[in-house]
C-alpha positions in Angstrom: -17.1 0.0 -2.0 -19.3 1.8 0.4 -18.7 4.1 2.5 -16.6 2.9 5.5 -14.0 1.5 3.0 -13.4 5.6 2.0 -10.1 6.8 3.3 -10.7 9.7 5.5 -7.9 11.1 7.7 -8.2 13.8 10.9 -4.5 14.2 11.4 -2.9 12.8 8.4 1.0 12.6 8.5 1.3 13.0 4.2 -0.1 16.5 3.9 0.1 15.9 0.6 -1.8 13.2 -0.7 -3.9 14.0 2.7 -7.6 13.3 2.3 -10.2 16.4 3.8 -13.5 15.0 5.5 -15.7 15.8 3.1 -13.5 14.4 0.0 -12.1 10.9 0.9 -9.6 9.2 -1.6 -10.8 6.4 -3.1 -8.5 3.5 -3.3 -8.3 -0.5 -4.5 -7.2 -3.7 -2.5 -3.7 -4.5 -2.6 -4.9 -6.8 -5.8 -3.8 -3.9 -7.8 -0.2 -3.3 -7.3 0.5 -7.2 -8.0 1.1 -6.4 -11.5 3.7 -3.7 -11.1 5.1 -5.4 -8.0 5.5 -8.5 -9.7 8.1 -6.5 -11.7 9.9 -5.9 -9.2 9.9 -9.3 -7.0 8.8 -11.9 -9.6 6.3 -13.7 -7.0 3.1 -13.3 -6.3 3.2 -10.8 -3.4 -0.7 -10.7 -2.3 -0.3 -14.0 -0.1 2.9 -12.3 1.1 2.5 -11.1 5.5 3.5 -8.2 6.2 4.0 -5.9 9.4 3.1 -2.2 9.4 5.8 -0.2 11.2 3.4 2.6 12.2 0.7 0.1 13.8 2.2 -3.4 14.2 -0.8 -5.1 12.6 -0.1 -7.9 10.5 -1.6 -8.7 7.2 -1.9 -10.6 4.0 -1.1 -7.2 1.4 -3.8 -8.3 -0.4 -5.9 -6.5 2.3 -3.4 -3.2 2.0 -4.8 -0.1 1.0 -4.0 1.0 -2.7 -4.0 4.6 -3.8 -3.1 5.0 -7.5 -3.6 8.8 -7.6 -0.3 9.4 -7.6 3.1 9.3 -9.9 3.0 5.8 -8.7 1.5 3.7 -6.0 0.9 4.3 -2.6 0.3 1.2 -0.5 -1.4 2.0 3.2 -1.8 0.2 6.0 -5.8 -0.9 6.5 -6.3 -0.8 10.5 -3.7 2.8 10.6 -3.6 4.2 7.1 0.3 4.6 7.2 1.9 4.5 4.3 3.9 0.8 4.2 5.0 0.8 0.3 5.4 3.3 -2.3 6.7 2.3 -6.1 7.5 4.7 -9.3 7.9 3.0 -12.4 9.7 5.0 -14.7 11.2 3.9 -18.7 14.6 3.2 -16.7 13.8 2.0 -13.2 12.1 1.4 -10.4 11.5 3.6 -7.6 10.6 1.2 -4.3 10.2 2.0 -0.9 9.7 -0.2 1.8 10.2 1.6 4.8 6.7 1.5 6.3 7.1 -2.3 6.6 8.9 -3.7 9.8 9.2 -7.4 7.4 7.2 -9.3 4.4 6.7 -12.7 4.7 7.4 -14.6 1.3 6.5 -18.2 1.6 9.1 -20.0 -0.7 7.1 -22.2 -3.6 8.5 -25.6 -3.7 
């Protein structure tokens, strides 16, 4: 990771989990939700396409941004930073929200 892969934000929406210049977040590829996403969808989402509701850009989530400093995981958007996914995993449940993603593109395995 070097330095232009830190998550820095000027005006971040999540106040929050929000990021100050001089101490960026570090976070993974989108690699490392597949294990507790594949809980919740039973396919391997990384290939998925998705769209980010904030931006519009289209991408493979295996290129999100993954922030696991959190109760759970917060997925981001690589070109805006917004926030397209968010999952708790609790003894009971799971906690998913989607809402920063306009669709996700599951190819169907034949």
């Amino acid at each position: 990771m070097n330095s232009a892969d830190n998550f820095t934000a000027s005006e971040p929406e999540d106040q929050d989990i929000a990021a100050a210049a001089h101490h960026a977040i570090p976070y993974l590829d989108g690699n490392a939700a597949a294990g507790a996403l594949s809980e919740v969808f039973r396919i391997d989402i990384i290939a998925a396409l998705g769209r980010c509701r904030h931006c519009g850009s289209v991408r493979y989530f295996g290129a999100a941004m993954v922030f696991t400093d959190a109760p759970g995981l917060v997925v981001r958007c690589r070109d805006c930073q917004g926030v397209l996914l968010r999952v708790v995993e609790t003894p009971t449940r799971y906690w998913l929200d989607l809402s920063g993603l306009s669709y996700l593109e599951i190819d169907r395995e034949e």
